[in-house]
N, C-alpha and C positions, 0 to 999 in steps of 0.2 A: 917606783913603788906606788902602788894602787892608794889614793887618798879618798874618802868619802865626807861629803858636806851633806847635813838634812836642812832642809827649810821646808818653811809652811806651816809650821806649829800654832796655837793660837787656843783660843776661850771661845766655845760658842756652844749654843743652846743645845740643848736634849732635838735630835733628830734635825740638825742642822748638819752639816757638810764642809770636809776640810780637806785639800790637795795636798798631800807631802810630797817633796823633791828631794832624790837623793844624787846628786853630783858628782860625778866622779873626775878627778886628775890623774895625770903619771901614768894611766895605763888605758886604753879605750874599754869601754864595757861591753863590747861584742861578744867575747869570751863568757863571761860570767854569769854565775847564778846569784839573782840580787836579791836578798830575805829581807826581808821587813822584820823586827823585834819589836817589843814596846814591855817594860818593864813599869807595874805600879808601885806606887806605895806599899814598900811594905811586904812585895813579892816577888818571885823570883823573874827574868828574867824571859818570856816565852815567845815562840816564833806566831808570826800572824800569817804571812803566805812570800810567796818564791814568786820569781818569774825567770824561764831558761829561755835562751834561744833554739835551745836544743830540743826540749823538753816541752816547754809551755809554763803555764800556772799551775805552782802548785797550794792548795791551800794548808794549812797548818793548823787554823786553831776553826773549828766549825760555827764560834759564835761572830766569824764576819763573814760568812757565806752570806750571800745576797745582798751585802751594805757594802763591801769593801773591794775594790779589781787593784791589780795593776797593770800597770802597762810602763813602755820604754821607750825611749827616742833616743837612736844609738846617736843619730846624729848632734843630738847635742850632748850625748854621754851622760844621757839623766834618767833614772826610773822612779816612776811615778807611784803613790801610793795616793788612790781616791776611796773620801772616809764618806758613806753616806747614811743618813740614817744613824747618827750619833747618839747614844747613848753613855749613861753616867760612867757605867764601867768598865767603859774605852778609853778613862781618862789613864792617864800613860805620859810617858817617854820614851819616843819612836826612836827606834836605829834602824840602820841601814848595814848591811852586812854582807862580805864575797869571801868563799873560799878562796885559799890558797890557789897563784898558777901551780898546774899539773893536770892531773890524770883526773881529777873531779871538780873541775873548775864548773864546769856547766850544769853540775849539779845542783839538786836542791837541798837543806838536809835543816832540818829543824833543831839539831842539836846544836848547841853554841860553840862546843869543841872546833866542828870542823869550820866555824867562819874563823878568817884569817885578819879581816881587814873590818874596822868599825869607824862610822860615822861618832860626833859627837854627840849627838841625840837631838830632838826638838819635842818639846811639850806640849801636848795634846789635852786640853781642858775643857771636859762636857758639863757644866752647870748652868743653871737659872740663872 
């Protein structure tokens, strides 16, 4: 069974810069569509951007176009979330996220329905 671990989480200033890692066990991430979430205080749940092997990147939410990528290293079985250009209202708690194995596994999909598998989150803190 596919297990997800985030790390990297942290406190740092307004337009400062944070690496999140998402880790996977029990299953290689070759397969997989990996989504990045981040839920605030107080709000629902929203996807921030994808990465397929099939596919590529996909983005989700249009206020980290140009501050946020990811990327993957199967080899260690980790996908990366790079935060740049940090602002207040990035402050959050990141997940990590894969569909179910099957037929959309290398998919992307913004909706939370279809991820199957969630990290624990880590905390993401933009203030002075």
């Amino acid at each position: 069974q596919l297990q997800l671990v985030e790390s990297g989480g942290g406190l740092v200033q307004p337009g400062g810069s944070l690496r999140l890692s998402c880790t996977a066990s029990g299953v290689t991430l070759d397969y997989y569509a990996i989504s990045w979430f981040r839920q605030a205080p107080g709000k629902e749940r929203e996807g921030v951007l994808c990465i397929s092997s099939t596919y590529g990147t996909t983005y989700y939410a249009d206020s980290v176009k140009g501050r946020f990528t990811i990327s993957r290293d199967d080899g260690k079985n980790t996908v990366y979330l790079q935060m740049n250009s940090l602002k207040p209202e990035d402050t959050a708690v990141y997940y990590c996220a894969a569909p179910a194995m099957g037929l959309y596994t290398d998919q992307c999909f913004s909706d939370l329905v279809f991820q199957n598998s969630w990290g624990q989150g880590t905390q993401v803190t933009v203030s002075m």
